[in-house]
C-alpha positions as CSV (number, residue, x, y, z in Angstrom):
1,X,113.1,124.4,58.0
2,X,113.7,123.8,54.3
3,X,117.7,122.9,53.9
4,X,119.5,125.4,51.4
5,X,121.0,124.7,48.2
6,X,124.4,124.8,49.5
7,X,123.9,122.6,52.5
8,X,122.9,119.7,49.7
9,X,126.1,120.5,47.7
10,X,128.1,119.6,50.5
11,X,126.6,116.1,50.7
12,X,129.0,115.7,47.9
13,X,133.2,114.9,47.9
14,X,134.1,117.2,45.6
15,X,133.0,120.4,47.5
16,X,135.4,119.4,50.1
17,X,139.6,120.3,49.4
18,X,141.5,117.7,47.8
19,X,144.0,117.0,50.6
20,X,141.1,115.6,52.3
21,X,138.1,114.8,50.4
22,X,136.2,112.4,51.7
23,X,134.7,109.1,50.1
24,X,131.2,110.2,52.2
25,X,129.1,112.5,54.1
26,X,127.0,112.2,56.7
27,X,124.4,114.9,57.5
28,X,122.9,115.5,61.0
29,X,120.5,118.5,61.8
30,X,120.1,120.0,65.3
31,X,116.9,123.0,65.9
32,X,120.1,125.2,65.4
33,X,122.6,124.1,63.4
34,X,123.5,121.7,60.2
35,X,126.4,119.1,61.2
36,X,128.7,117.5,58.1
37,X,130.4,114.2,59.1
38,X,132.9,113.7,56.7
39,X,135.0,111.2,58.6
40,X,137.6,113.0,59.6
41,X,136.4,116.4,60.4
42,X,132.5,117.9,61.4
43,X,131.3,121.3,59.5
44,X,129.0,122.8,62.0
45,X,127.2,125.2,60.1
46,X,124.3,127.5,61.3
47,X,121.4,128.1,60.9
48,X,119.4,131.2,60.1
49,X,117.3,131.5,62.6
50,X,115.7,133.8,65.6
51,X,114.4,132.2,68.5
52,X,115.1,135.7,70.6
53,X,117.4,134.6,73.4
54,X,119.4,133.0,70.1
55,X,119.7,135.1,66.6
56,X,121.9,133.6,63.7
57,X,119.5,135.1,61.1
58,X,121.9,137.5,59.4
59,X,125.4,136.0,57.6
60,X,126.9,138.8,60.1
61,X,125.4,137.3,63.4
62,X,126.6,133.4,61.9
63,X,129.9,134.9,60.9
64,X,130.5,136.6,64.7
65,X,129.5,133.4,66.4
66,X,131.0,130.8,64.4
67,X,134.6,133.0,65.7
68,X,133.2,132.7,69.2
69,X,132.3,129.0,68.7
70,X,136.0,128.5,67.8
71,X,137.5,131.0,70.3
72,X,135.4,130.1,73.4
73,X,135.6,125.7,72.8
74,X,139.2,126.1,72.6
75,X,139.0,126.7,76.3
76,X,138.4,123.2,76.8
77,X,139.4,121.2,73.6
78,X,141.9,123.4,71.9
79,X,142.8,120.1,69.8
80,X,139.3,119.7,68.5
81,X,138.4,123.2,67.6
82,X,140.2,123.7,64.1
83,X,138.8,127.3,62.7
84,X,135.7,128.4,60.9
85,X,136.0,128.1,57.3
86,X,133.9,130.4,54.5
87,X,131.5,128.2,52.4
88,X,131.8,129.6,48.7
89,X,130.0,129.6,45.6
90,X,131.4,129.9,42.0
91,X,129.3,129.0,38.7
92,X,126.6,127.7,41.0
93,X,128.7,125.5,42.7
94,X,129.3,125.3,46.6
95,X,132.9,124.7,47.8
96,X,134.3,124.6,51.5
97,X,137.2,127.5,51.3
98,X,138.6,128.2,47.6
99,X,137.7,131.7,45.6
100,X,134.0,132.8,44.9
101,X,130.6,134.4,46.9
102,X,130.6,133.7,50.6
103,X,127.3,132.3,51.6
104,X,127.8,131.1,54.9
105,X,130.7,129.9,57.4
106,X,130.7,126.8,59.3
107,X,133.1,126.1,62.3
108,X,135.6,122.9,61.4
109,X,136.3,120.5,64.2
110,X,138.1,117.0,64.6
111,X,135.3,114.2,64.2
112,X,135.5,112.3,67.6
113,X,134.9,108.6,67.9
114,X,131.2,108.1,67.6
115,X,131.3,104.8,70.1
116,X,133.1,107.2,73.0
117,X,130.7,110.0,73.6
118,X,129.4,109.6,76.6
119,X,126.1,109.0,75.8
120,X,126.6,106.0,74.3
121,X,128.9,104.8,76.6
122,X,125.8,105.4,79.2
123,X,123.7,103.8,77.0
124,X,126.1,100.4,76.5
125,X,126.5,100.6,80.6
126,X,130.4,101.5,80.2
127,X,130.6,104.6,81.8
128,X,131.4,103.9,85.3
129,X,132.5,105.9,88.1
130,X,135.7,106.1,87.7
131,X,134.8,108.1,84.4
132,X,132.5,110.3,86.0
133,X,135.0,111.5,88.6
134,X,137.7,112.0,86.3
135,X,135.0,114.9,84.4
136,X,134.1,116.2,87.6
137,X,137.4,116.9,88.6
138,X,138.2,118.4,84.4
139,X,135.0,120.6,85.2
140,X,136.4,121.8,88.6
141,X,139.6,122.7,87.1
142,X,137.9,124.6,84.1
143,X,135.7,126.4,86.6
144,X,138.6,127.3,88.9
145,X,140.7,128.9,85.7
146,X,137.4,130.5,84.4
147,X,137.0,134.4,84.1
148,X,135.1,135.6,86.7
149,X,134.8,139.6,86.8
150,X,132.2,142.6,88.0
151,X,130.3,142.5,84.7
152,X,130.2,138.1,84.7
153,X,129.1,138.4,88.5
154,X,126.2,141.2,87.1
155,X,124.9,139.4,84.2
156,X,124.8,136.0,85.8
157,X,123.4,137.1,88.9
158,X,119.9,136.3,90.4
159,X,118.1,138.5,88.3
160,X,119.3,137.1,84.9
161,X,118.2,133.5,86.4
162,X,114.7,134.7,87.1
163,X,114.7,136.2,83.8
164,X,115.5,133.0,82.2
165,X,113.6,130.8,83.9
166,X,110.5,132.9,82.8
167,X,111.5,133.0,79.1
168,X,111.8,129.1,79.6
169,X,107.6,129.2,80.9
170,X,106.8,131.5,78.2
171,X,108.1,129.6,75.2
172,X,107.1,126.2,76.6
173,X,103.3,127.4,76.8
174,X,102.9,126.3,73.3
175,X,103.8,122.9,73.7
176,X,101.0,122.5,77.0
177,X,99.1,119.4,76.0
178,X,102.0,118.0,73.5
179,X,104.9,117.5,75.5
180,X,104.1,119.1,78.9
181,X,101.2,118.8,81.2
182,X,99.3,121.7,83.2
183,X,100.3,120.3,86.6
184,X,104.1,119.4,85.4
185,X,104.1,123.1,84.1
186,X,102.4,124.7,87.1
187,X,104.3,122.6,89.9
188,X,107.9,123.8,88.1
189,X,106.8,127.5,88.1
190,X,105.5,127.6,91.3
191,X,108.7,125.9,92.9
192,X,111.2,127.5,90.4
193,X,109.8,131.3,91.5
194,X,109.1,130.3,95.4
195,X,113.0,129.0,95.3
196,X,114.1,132.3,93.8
197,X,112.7,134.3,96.2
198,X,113.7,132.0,99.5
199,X,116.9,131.9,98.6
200,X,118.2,135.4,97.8
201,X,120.7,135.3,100.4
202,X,122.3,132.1,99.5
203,X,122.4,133.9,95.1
204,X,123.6,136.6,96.7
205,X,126.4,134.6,98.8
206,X,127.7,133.4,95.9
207,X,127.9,136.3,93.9
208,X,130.0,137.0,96.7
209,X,132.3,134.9,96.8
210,X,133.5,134.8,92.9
211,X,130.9,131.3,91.9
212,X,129.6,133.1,89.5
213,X,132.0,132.5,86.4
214,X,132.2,132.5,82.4
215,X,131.2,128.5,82.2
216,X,130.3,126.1,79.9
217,X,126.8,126.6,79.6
218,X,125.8,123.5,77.9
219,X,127.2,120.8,79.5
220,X,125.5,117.4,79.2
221,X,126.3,113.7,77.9
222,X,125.9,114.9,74.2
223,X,128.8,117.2,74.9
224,X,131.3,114.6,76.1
225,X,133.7,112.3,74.7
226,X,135.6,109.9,76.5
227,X,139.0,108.2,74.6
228,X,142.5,108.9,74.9
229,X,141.0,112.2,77.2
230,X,138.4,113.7,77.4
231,X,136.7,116.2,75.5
232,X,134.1,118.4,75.8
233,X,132.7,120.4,72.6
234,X,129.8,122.9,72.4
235,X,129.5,125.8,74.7
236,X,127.0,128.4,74.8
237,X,128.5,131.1,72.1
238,X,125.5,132.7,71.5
239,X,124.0,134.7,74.6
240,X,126.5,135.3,77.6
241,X,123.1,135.1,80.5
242,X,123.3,131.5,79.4
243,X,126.9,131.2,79.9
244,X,127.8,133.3,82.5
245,X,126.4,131.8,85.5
246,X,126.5,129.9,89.0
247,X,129.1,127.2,88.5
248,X,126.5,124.9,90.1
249,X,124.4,125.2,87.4
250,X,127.3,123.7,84.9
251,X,127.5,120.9,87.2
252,X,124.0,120.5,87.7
253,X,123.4,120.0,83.9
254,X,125.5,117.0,83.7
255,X,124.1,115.7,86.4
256,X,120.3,116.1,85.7
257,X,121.5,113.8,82.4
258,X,122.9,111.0,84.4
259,X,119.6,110.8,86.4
260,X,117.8,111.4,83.1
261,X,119.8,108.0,82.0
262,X,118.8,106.2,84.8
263,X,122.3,106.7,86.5
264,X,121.4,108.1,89.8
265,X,124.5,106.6,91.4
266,X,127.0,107.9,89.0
267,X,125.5,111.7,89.1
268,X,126.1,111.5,93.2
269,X,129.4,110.1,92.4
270,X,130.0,113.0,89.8
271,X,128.9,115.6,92.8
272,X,130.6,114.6,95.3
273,X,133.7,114.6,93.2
274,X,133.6,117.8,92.0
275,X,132.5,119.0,95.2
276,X,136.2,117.3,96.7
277,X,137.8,119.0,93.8
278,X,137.0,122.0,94.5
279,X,136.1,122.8,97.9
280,X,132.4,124.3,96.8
281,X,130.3,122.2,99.4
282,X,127.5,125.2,99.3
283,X,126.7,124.1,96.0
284,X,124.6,121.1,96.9
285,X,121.9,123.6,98.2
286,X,121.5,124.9,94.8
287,X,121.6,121.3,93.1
288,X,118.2,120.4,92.8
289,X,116.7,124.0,92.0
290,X,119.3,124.0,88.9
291,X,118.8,120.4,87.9
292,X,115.1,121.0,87.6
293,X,115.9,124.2,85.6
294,X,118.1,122.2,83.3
295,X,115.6,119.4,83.2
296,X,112.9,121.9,81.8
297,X,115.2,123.4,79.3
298,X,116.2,120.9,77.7
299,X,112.5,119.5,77.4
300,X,111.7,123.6,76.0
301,X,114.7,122.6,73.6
302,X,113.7,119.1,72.2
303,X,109.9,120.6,71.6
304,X,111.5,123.3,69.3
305,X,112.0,120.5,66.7
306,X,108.3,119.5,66.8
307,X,108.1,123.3,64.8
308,X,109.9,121.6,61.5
309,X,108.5,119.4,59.1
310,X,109.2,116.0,60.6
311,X,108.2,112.4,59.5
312,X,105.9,110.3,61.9
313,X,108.7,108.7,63.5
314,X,110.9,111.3,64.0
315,X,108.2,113.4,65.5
316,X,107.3,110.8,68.1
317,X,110.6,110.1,69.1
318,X,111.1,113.9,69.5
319,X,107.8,114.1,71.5
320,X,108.9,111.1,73.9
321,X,112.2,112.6,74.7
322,X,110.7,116.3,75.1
323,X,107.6,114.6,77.6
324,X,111.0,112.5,79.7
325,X,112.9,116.0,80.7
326,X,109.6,117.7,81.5
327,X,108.7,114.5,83.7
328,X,112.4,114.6,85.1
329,X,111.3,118.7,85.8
330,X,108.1,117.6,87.7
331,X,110.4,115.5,89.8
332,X,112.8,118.2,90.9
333,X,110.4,119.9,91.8
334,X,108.0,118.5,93.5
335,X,108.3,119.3,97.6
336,X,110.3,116.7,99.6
337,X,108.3,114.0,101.0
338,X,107.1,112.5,103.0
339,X,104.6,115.1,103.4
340,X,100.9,115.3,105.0
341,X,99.1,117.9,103.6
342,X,95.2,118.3,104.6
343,X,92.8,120.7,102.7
344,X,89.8,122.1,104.7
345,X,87.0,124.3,104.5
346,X,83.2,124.5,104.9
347,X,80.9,122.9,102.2
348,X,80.9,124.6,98.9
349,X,84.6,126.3,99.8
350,X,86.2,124.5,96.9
351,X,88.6,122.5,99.1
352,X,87.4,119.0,96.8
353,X,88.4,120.7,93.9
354,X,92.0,122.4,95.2
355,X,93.4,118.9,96.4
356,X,92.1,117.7,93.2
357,X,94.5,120.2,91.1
358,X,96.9,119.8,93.7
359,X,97.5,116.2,93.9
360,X,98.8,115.6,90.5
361,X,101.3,119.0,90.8
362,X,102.7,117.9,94.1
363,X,103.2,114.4,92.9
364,X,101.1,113.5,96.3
365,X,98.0,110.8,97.1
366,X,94.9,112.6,97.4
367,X,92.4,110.7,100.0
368,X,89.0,112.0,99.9
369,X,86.7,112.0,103.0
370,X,83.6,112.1,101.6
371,X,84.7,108.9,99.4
372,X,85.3,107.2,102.2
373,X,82.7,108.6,104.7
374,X,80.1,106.7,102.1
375,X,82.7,103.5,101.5
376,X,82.8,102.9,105.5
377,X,79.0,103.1,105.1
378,X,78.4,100.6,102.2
379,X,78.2,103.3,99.9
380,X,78.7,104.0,96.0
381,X,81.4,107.1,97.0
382,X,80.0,108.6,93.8
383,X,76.0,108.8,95.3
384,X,74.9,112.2,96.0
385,X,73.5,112.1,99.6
386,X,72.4,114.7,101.6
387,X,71.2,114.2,105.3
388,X,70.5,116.8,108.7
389,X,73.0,118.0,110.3
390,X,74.5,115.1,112.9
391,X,72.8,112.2,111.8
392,X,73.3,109.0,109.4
393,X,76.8,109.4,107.9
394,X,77.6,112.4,109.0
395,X,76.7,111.0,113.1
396,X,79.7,112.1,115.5
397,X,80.4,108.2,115.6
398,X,80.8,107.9,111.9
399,X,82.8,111.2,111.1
400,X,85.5,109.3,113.9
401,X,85.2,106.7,112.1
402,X,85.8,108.1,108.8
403,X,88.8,110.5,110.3
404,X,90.7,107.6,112.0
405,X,90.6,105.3,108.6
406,X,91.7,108.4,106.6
407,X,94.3,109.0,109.2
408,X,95.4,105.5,109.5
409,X,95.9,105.5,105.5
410,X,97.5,108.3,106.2
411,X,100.2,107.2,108.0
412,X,101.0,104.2,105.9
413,X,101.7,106.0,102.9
414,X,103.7,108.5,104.7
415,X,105.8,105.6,106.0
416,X,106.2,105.0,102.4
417,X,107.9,107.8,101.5
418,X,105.1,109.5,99.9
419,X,103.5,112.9,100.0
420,X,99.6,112.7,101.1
421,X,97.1,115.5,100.5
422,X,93.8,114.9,103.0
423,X,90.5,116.0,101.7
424,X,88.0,116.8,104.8
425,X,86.6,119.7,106.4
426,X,88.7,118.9,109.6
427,X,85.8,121.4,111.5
428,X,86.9,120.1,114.8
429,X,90.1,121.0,116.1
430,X,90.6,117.6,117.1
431,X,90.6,116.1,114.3
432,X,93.1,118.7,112.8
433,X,95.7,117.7,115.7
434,X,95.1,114.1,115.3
435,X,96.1,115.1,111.4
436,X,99.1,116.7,112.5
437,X,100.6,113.8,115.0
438,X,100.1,111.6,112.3
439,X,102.6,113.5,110.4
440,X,104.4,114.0,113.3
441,X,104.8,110.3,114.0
442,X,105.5,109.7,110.2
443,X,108.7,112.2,110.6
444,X,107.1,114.2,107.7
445,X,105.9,117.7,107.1
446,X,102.7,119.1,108.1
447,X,100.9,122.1,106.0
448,X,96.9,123.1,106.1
449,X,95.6,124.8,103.3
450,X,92.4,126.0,104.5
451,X,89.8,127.2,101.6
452,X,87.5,130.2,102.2
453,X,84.9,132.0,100.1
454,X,82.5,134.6,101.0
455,X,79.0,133.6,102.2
456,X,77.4,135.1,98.9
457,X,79.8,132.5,96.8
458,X,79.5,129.7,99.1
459,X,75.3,129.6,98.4
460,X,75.4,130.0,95.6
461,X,77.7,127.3,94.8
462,X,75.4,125.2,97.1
463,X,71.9,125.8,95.1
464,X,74.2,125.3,91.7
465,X,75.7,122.2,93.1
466,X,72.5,120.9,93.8
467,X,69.9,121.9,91.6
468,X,67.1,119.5,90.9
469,X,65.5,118.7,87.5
470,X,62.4,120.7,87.1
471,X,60.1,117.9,86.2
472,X,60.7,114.5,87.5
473,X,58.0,113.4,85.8
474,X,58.8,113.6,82.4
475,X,62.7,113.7,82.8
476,X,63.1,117.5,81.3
477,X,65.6,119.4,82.6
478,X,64.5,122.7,84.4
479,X,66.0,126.2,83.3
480,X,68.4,126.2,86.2
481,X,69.6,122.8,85.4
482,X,69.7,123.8,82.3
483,X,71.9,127.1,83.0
484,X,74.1,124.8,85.8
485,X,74.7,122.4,83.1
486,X,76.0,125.0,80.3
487,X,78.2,126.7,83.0
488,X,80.2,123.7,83.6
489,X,80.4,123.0,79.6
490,X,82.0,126.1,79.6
491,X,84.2,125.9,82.7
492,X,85.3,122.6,81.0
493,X,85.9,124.2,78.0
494,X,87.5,127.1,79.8
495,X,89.9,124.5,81.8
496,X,90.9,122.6,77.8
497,X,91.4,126.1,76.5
498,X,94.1,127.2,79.6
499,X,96.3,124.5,78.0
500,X,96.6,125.8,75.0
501,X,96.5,129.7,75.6
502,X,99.2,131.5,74.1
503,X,98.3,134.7,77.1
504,X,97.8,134.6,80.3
505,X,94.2,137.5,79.2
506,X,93.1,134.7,77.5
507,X,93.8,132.3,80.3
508,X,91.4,135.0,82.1
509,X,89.0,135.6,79.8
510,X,88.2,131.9,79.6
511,X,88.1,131.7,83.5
512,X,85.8,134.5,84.2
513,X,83.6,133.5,81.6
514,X,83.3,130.4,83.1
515,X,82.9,131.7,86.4
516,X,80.0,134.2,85.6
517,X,77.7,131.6,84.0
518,X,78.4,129.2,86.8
519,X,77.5,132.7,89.6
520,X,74.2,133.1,86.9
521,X,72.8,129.2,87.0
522,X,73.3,130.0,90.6
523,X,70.5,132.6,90.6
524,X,67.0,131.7,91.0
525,X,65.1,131.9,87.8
526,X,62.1,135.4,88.3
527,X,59.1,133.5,89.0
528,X,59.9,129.6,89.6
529,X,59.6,128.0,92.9
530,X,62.6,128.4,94.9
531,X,64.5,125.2,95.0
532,X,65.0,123.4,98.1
533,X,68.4,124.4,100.2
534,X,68.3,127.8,98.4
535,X,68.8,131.4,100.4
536,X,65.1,132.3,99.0
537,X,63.8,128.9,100.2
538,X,65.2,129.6,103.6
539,X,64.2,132.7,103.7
540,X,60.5,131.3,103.2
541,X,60.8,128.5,105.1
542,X,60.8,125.5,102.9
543,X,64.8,124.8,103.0
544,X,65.9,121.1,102.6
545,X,68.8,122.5,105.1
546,X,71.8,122.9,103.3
547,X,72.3,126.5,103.8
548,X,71.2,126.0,107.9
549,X,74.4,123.4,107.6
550,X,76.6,125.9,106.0
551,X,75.4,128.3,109.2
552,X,76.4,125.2,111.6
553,X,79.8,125.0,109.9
554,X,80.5,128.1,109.7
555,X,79.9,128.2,113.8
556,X,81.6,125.3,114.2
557,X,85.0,126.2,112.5
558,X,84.9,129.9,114.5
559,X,85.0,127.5,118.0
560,X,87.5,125.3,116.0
561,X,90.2,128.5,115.4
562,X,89.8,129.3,118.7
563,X,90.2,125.5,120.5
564,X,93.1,125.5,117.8
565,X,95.0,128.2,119.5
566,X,97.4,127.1,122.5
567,X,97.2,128.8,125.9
568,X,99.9,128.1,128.2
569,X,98.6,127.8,131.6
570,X,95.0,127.4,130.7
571,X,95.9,123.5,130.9
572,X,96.2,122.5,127.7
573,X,98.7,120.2,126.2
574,X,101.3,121.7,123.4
575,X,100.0,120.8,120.3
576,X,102.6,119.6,117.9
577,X,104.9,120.9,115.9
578,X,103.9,121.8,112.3
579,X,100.2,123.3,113.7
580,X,98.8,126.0,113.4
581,X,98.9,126.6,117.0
582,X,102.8,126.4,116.6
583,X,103.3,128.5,113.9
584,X,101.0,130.4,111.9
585,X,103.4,130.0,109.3
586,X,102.0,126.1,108.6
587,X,98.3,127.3,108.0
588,X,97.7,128.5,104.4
589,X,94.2,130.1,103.6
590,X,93.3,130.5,100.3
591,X,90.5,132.7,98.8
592,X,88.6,130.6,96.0
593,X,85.9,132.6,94.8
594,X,88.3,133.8,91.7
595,X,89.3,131.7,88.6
596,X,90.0,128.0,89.4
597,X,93.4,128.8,87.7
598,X,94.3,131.4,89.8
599,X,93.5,129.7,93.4
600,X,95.7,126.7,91.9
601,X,98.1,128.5,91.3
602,X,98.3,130.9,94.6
603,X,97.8,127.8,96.1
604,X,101.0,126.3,95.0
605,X,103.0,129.5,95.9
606,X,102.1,129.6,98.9
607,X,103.0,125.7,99.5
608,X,106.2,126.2,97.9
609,X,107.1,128.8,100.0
610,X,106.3,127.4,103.8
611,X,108.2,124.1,102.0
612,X,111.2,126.3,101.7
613,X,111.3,127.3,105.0
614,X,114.4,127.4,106.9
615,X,114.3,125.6,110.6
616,X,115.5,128.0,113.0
617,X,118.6,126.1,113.5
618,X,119.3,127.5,109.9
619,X,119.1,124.5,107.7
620,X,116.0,124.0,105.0
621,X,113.0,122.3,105.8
């Protein structure tokens, strides 16, 4: 945004009063607001702008919250928050107070130490513990005096949270590719909505029981300064759904910074001090959820600056810090570990691709049987190779093998710490309960997301998959490769396009364009030969097998449900907890003949949800 004339005039002393006219200004600029340093006072003024949840277009709107600035700061630093003075112009000349046309309004404050805030005081290592609890105790004593009434409790009640959080996805979709990644954005969502909706009671509960309150709103290391006392500057003024809120997420803010600096240890100290302050040990339930929420806003905030003309250096310094809170978001989010996760399906089900688009979201390890089934055998784990049914690397002998390697690297991540997604088919029950002890043993969390299709999809993603070129000879490509090779330009293309789609119908459009070319290469062409492994070769007879072996594991994954299911008395051993047998409740099944995007993203709903899960003894998962 271009600076108005008057913001330059007061880069000079004599547009200040004379009792205090300053030998030089300073100028910093926020994506709201112009600061004035003169030394011994700050100018704030704003700036006319409308980002929707934030209006200060009109000199009205800048003139009503400049008052509320003042009015509502004074809460906490009554000595710093001076009064809003009227910035005048006379004979073309802009003046801070005096006679003349009002042009704007700018809220005076006492300039704080530089050295104290508590940003750099992180950033020179001084801030210690002992500083941290002393704010967290200031906060708890704020939050205790602050109003709370019937309309606060309303307005900053679970619905106004969801709201928020979805305004927060929407304006962030712009900046998908430039500061934020698909799978950072998608894993937030996912959890930030399964969260909402698992946790209604607890909202609810607090509501309740008067946590909801008129807060801060703002409150992070920029915000802070630590001398004589301590000070804390900048509340929300201008939209009460960001101020009125869970006092959780006040404290949360601060302390998604401190981990943001690298100061894990001081934002548990911080916690657990306010948490003694004030009695409010519920609130660590709603810690994380709110960090991550903070985490992603303030990354949504830093991006807004990308929007004004910046120089090179400025712009990548913008870009760096907007990319570290969206990181910090992905972390928050993603599902505690360790977890064992195992995808499974028949061929051509899509379960390859899912833990694919899954792995980076759930910040997990994806382990890929077919990868290893060919490493084990010597392999390139890139060589297409296709054998009957039974034999060569696909031998009963070798599929153990394969199974107890990939369980065995299983395990040691999980010992780690870490969260593992398992590529396989898993047809045999077995080897699904061998998956879940190995979880079991690891002390972590067992899901299956099973992948399913119907049997007109899952052919014709086998011919698609595997169509031959039509003249080995002469090294042309054939029609259908030709047609096989355009649909996945496009599906490519669709996928680069999601990033930067400004709707979710164009997010669709893209997909089910994608999909139909892929469902037409899929189609024999009138008149050619059928290829090998295709339902009309079958049909004639002259089928390299792949759609027989999509018959056998079909067959063998009916025989696997049922062997999956325990029945007491029949003699069978319990299997253990976290299967399916156990609880439905740990098997996921997802239909993936849709959009890629959409069985990602049902996917992760899906996982957040059983993740959230309360044990029956009433604790979370």
């Amino acid at each position: 945004m271009t600076r108005p004339a008057y913001i330059d005039s007061l880069l000079e002393p004599e547009a200040y009063p004379e009792p205090e006219r300053p030998e030089r200004i300073d100028l910093a600029e926020t994506h709201v607001s112009w600061l004035l340093f003169t030394g011994q006072f700050v100018y704030k003024v704003k700036k006319p702008v409308d980002f929707g949840f934030l209006d200060f277009s009109t000199l009205e709107q800048r003139h009503i919250y400049c008052h509320e600035e003042f009015r509502l700061n004074r809460r906490l630093s009554p000595d710093v928050y001076l009064g809003v003075e009227e910035i005048c112009e006379r004979d073309g000349r802009y003046r801070v107070g005096g006679k003349g046309r009002v042009v704007d309004y700018a809220v005076k404050m006492v300039q704080l130490p530089r050295e104290r805030w508590l940003r750099r005081l992180l950033e020179t290592g001084e801030a210690d513990e002992g500083m941290v609890e002393r704010i967290a105790r200031r906060v708890a004593d704020f939050h205790a005096g602050a109003e709370s009434d019937a309309t606060i409790t309303r307005i900053g009640g679970t619905e106004t949270v969801r709201y928020n959080t979805r305004e927060n996805f929407d304006q962030a979709r712009r900046y998908l590719g430039v500061t934020i990644t698909r799978p950072q954005y998608d894993a937030v969502r996912a959890y930030t909505e399964a969260f909402l909706d698992a946790r209604k009671l607890l909202f609810a509960e607090r509501a309740a029981t008067g946590r909801i309150r008129d807060c801060h709103g703002d409150l992070h290391a920029d915000q802070i300064c630590v001398d004589n006392g301590i000070e804390f500057i900048d509340c929300i003024e201008f939209n009460y759904r960001f101020r009125y809120s869970d006092v959780a997420a006040d404290v949360a803010f601060l302390a998604m910074d401190l981990d943001h600096f690298g100061r894990a240890d001081l934002a548990k100290s911080y916690v657990a001090a306010y948490i003694s302050r004030s009695g409010d040990r519920q609130l660590a339930e709603l810690l994380a959820f709110y960090k991550c929420y903070r985490a992603f806003t303030r990354g949504k905030v830093a991006s807004f600056r990308l929007d004004d003309d910046l120089g090179a250096a400025e712009r990548a310094g913008i870009e760096a810090t907007a990319r570290s809170y969206f990181e910090l978001a992905h972390e928050y989010a993603k599902p505690a570990a360790p977890l064992l996760l195992i995808t499974h399906g028949v061929m051509g089900s899509g379960k390859t691709a899912l833990a694919r688009a899954l792995a980076p979201r759930l910040g997990a390890h994806a382990i890929s049987s077919d990868a290893l089934r060919k490493r084990l055998a010597g392999l390139d784990p890139h060589e297409r190779r296709f054998e009957a049914w039974g034999e060569g690397i696909y031998s009963p002998e070798h599929s153990r093998k394969t199974y107890e390697k990939m369980h065995e690297r299983a395990a040691k991540l999980l010992a780690g710490g870490h969260r593992v997604i398992l590529d396989a088919s898993y047809r045999e029950a077995e080897w699904r309960h061998d998956a879940a002890r190995t979880a079991q043993l690891a002390g972590a969390r067992f899901l299956e997301v099973e992948t399913q299709s119907p049997r007109r999809i899952l052919e014709q993603r086998l011919v698609a998959r595997h169509l031959p070129d039509a003249s080995e000879a002469t090294g042309e490509k054939g029609d259908a490769a030709k047609a096989t090779e355009q649909a996945e330009k496009t599906a490519t293309k669709a996928a680069k396009e999601e990033e930067t789609a400004t709707t979710a119908t164009e997010v669709e459009k893209n997909a089910a364009k994608a999909t139909k070319e892929r469902e037409t290469a899929a189609k024999p062409t009138a008149g050619a030969t059928p290829t090998p492994g295709s339902p009309a070769a079958a049909e004639g007879g002259s089928s390299d097998g792949r759609i027989e072996l999509l018959d056998r594991q079909l067959a063998a994954f009916e025989r696997a449900a049922d062997d999956h299911r325990y029945h007491p008395g029949a003699g069978h051993a319990p299997p253990p907890r976290g299967t399916r047998a156990e609880t439905g409740d740990d098997h996921i099944t997802v239909d993936t003949s849709g959009p890629a995007a959409d069985t990602v993203r049902e996917a992760l709903a899906r996982i957040y949800r059983a993740c959230l899960r309360r044990r029956p003894g009433g604790g979370p998962e």
